[in-house]
C-alpha atoms as an extended CHARMM CRD file, in Angstrom:
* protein
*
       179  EXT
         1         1  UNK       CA             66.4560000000      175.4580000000       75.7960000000  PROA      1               0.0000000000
         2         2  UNK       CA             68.9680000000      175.7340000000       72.9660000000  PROA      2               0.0000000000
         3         3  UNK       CA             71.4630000000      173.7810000000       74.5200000000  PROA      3               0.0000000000
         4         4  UNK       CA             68.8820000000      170.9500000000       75.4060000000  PROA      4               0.0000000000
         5         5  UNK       CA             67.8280000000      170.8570000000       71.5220000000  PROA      5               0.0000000000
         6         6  UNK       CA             71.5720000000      171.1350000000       70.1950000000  PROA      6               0.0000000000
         7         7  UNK       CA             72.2230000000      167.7000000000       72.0510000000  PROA      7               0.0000000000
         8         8  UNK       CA             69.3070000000      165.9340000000       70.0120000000  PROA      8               0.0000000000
         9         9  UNK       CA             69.9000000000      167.6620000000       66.9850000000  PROA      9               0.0000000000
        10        10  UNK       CA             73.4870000000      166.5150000000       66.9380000000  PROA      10              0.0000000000
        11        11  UNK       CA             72.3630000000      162.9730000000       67.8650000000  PROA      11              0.0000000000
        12        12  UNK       CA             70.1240000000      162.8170000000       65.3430000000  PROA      12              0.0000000000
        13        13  UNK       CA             73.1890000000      163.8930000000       62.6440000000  PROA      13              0.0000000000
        14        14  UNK       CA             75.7470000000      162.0560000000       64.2790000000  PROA      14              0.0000000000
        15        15  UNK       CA             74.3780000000      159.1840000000       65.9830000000  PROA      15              0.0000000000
        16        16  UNK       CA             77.2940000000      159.4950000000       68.7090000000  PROA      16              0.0000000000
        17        17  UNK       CA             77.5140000000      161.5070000000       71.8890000000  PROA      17              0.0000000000
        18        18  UNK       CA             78.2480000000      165.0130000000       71.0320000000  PROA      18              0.0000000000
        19        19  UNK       CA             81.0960000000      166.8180000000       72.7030000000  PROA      19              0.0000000000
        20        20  UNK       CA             80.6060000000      170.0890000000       74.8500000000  PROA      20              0.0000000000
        21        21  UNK       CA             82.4520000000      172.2680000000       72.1410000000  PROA      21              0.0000000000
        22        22  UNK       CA             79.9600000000      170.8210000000       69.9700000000  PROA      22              0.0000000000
        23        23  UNK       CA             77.3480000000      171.4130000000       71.7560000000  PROA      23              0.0000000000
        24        24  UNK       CA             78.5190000000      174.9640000000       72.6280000000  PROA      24              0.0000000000
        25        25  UNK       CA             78.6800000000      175.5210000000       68.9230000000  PROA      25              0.0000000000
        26        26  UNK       CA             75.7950000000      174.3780000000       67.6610000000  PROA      26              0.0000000000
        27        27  UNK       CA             73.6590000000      176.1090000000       70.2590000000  PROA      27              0.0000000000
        28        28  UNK       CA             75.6660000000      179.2910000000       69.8460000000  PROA      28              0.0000000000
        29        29  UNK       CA             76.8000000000      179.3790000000       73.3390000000  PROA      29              0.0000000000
        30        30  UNK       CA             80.1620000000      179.0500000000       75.1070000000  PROA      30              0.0000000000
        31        31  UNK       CA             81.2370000000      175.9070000000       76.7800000000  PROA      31              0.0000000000
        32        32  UNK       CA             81.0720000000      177.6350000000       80.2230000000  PROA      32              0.0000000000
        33        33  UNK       CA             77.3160000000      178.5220000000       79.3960000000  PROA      33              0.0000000000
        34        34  UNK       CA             76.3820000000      174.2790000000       78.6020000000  PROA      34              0.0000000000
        35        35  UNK       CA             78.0600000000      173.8380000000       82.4520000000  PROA      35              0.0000000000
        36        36  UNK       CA             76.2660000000      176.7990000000       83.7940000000  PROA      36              0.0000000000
        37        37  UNK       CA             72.8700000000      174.9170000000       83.0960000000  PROA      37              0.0000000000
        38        38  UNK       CA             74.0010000000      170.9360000000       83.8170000000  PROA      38              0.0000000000
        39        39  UNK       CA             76.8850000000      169.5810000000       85.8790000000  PROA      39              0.0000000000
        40        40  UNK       CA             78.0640000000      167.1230000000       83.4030000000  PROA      40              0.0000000000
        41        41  UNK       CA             77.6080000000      165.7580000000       79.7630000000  PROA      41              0.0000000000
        42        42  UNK       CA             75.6300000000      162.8540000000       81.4920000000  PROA      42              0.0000000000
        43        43  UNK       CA             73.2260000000      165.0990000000       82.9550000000  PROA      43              0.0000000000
        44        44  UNK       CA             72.5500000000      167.4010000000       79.6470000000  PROA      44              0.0000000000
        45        45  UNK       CA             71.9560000000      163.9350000000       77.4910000000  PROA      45              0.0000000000
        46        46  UNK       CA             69.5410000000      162.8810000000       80.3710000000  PROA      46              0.0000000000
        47        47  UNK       CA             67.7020000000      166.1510000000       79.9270000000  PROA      47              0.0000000000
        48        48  UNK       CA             67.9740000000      166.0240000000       75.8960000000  PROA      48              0.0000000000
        49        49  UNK       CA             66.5080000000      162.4650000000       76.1790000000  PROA      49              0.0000000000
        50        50  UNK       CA             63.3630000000      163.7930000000       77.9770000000  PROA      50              0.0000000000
        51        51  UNK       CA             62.8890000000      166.6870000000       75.8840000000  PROA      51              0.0000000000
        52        52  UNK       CA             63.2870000000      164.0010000000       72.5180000000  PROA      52              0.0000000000
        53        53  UNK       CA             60.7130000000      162.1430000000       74.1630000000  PROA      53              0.0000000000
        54        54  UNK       CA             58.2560000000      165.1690000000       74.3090000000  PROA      54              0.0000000000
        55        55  UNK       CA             58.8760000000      165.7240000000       70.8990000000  PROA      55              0.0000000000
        56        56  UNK       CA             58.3690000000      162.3360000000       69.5510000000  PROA      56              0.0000000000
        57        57  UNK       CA             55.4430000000      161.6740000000       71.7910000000  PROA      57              0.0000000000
        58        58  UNK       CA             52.9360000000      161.4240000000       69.2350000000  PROA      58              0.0000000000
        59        59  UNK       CA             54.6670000000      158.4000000000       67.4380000000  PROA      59              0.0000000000
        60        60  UNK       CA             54.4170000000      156.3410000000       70.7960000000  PROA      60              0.0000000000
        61        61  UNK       CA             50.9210000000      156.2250000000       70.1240000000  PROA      61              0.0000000000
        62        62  UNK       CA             48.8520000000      153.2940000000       67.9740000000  PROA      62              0.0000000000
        63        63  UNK       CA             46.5030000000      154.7820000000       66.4330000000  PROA      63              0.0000000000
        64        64  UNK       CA             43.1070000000      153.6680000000       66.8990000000  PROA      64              0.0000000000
        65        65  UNK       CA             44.2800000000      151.5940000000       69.6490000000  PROA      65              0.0000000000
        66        66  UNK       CA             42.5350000000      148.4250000000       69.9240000000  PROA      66              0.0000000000
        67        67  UNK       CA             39.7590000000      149.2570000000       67.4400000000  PROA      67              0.0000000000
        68        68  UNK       CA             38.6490000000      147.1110000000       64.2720000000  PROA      68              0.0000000000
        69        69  UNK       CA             39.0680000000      143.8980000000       62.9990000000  PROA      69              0.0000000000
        70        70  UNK       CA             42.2250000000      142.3800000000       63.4450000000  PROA      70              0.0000000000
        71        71  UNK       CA             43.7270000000      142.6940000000       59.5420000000  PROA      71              0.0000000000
        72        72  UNK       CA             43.1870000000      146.1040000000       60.3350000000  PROA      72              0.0000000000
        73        73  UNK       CA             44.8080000000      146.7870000000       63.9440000000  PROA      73              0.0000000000
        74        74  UNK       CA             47.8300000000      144.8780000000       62.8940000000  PROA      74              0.0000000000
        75        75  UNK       CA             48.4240000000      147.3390000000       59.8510000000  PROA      75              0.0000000000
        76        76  UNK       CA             47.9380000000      150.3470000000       61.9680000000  PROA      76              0.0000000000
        77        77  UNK       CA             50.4800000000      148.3620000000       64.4520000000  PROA      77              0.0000000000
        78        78  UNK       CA             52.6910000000      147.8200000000       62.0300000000  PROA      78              0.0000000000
        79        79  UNK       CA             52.6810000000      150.9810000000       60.6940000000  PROA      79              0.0000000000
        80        80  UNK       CA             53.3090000000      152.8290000000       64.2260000000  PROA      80              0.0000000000
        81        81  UNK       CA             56.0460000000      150.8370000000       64.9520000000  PROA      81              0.0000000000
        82        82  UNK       CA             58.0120000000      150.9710000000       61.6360000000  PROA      82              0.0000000000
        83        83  UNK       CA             57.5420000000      155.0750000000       61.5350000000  PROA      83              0.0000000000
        84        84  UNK       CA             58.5960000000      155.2960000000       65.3150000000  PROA      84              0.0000000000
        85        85  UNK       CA             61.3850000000      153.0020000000       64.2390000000  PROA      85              0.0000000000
        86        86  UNK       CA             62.6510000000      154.9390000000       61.8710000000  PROA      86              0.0000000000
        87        87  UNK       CA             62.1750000000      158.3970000000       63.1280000000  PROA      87              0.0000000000
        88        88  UNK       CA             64.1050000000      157.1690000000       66.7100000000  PROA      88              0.0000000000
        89        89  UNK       CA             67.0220000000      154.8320000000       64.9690000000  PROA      89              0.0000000000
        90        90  UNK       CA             69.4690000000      157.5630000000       65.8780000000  PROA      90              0.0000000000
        91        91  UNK       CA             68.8230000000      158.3300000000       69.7390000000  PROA      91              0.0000000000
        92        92  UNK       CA             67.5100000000      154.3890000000       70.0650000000  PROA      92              0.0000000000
        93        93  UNK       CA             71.2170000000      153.3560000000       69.4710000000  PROA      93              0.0000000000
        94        94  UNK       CA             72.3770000000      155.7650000000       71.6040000000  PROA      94              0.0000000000
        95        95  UNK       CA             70.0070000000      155.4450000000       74.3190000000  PROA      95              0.0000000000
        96        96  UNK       CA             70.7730000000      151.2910000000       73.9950000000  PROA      96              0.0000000000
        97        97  UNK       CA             74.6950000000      152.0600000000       74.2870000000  PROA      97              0.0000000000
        98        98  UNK       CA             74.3700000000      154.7230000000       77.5420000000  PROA      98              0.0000000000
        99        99  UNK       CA             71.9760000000      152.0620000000       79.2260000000  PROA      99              0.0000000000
       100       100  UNK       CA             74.9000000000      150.1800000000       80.0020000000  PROA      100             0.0000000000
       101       101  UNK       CA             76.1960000000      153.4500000000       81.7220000000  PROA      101             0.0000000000
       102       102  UNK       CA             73.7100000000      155.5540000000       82.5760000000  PROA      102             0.0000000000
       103       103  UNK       CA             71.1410000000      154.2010000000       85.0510000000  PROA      103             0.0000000000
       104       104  UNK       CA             68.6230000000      157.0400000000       84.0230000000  PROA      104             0.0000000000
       105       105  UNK       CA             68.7740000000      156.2880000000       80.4560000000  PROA      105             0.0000000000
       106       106  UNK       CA             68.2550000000      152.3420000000       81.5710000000  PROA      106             0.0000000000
       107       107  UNK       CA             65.2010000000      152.9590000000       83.5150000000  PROA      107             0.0000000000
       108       108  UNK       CA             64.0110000000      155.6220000000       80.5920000000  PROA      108             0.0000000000
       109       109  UNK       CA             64.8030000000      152.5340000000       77.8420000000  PROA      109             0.0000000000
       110       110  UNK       CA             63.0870000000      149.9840000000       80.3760000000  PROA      110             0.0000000000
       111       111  UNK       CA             59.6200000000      152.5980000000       80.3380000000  PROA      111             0.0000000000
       112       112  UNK       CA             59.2620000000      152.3440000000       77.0680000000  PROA      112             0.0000000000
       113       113  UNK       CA             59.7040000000      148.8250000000       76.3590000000  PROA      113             0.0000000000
       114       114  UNK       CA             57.2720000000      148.4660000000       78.8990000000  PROA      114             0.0000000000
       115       115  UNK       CA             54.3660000000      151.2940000000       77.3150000000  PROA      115             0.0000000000
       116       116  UNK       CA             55.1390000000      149.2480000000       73.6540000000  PROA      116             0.0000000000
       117       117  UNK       CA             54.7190000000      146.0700000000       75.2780000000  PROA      117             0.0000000000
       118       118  UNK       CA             51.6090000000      147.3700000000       77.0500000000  PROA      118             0.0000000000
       119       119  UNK       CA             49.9790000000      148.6900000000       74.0290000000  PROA      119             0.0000000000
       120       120  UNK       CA             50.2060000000      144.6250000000       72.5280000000  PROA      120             0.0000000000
       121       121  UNK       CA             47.8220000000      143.7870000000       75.2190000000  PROA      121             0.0000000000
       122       122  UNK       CA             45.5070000000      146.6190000000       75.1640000000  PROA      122             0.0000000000
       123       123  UNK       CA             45.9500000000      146.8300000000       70.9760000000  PROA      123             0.0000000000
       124       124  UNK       CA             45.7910000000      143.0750000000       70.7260000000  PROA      124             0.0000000000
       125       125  UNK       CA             42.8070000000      142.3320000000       73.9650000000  PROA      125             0.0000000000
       126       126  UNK       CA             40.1900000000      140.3630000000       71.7090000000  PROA      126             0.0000000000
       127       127  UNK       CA             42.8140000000      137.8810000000       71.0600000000  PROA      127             0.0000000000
       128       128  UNK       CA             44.6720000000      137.9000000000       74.2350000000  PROA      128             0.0000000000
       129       129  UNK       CA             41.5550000000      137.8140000000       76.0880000000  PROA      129             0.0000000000
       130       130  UNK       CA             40.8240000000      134.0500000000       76.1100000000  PROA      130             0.0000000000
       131       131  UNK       CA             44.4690000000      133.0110000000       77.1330000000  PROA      131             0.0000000000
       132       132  UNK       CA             45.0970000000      132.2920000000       80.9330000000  PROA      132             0.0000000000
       133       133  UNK       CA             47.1500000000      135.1420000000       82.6000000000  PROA      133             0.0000000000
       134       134  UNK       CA             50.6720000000      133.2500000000       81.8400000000  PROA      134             0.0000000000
       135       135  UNK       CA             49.5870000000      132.3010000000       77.9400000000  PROA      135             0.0000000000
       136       136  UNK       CA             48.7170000000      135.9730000000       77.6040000000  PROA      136             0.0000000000
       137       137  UNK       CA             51.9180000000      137.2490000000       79.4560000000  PROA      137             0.0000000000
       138       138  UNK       CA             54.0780000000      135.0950000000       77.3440000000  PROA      138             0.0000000000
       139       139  UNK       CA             52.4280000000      135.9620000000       73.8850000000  PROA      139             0.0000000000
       140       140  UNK       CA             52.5820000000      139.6410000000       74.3770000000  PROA      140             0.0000000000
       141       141  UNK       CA             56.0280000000      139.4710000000       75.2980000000  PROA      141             0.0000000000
       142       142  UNK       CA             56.9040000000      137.1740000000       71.8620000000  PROA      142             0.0000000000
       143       143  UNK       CA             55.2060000000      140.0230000000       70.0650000000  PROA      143             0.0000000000
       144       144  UNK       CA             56.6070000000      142.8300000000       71.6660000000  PROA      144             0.0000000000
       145       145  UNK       CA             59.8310000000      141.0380000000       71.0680000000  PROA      145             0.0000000000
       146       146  UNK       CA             59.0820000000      140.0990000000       66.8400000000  PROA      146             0.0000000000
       147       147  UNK       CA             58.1110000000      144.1430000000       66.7530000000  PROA      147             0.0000000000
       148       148  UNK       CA             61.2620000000      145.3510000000       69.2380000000  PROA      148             0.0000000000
       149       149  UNK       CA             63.1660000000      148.3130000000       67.6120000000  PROA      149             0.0000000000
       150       150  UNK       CA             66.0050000000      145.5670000000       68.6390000000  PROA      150             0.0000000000
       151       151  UNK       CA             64.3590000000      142.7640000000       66.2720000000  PROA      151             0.0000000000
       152       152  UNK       CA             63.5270000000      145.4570000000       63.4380000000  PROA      152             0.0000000000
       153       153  UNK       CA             67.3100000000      146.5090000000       63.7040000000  PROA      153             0.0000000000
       154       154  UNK       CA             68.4910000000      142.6820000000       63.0900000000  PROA      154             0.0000000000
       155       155  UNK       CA             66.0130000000      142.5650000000       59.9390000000  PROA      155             0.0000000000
       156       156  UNK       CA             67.5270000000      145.6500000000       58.6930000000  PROA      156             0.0000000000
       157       157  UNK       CA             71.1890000000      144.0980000000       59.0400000000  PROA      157             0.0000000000
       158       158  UNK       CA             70.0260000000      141.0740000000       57.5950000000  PROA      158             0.0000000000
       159       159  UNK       CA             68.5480000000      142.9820000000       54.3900000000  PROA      159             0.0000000000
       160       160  UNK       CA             65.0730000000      143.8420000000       54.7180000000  PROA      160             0.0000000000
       161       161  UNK       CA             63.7990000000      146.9590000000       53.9320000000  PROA      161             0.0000000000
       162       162  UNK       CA             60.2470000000      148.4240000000       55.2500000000  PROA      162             0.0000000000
       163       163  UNK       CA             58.1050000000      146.6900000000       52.6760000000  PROA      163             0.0000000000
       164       164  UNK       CA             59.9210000000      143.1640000000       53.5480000000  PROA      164             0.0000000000
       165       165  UNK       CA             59.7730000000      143.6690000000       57.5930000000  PROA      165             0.0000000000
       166       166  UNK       CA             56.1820000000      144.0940000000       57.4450000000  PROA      166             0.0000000000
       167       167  UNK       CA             55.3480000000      141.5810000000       55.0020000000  PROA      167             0.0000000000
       168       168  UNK       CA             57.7160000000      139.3140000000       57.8500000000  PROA      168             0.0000000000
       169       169  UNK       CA             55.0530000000      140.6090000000       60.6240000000  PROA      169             0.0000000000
       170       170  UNK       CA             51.8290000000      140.6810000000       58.4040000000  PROA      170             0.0000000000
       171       171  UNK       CA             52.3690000000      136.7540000000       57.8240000000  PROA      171             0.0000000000
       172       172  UNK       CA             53.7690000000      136.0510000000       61.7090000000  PROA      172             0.0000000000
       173       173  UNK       CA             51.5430000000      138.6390000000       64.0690000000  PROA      173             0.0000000000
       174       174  UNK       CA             48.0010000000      136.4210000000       62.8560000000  PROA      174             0.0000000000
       175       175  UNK       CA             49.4680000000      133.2930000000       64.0660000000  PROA      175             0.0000000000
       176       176  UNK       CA             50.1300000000      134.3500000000       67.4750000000  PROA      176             0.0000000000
       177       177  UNK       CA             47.2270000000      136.3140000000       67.7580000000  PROA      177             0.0000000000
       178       178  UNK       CA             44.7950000000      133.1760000000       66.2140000000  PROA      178             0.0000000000
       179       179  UNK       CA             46.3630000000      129.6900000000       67.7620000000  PROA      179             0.0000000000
């Protein structure tokens, strides 16, 4: 739906909430016609965030998951996260901002925390494996934390470009994996 895909497309530009006569604009349609579809603004960026998600899908994904030595999982880790990083910055800050406010974009934000977190354990098993329930429930929350869009945002600000934030994991993500 063109109204759907005007709300991400504007996010992406903007980075803010996009207005109805923006929205109306971009898509080509009237403001009446955005209203005719959805009941509010809320419930057109709810629908814009699930249609985003079906378009990003594929960068959700590790490739390989779990498979090959552990030099090698970790740069295929790495490199997921970074790209789906920096493909998502623009709804990501959005989507952290209307958690706050919009319950459906908190449980949305909370889902997939949860799927990255979840592919640590399943990416990361061989290592995880040996640690009691607990040990292996803390460390994959410490590393889902380290590779958090949140933490990679904070490197950013602090001056670290791509090459730099995964030279920062490369040297950290062994010793939690091997101690």
């Amino acid at each position: 739906m063109a109204v759907v895909d005007a709300v991400i497309d504007l996010l992406l530009e903007g980075g803010t909430p996009p207005t109805a006569d923006q929205i109306a604009e971009r898509a080509e349609v009237s403001v009446a016609s955005v209203f005719r579809y959805f009941t509010s603004l809320d419930e057109l960026r709810r629908a814009g965030v699930g249609r985003y998600f079906e378009r990003i899908e594929h960068l959700l994904t590790v490739p390989d998951l779990g498979v090959g030595s552990l030099a090698r999982r970790i740069d295929g880790f790495m490199a997921s996260r970074l790209e789906f990083y920096r493909v998502t910055e623009p709804i990501a800050h959005v989507a952290r901002h209307q958690a706050f406010v919009v319950d459906e974009m908190r449980d949305t934000l909370q889902q997939v925390r949860a799927t990255l977190a979840d592919q640590v354990s399943q990416h990361f098993a061989p290592e995880l494996d040996s640690l009691s329930s607990t040990a292996r429930k803390d460390r994959v929350a410490v590393i889902a934390a380290l590779t958090s869009f949140e933490a990679w945002h904070l490197m950013q600000q602090q001056g670290l470009d791509s090459a730099a934030i995964r030279r920062a994991w490369r040297a950290h993500l062994p010793l939690l994996l091997t101690t």
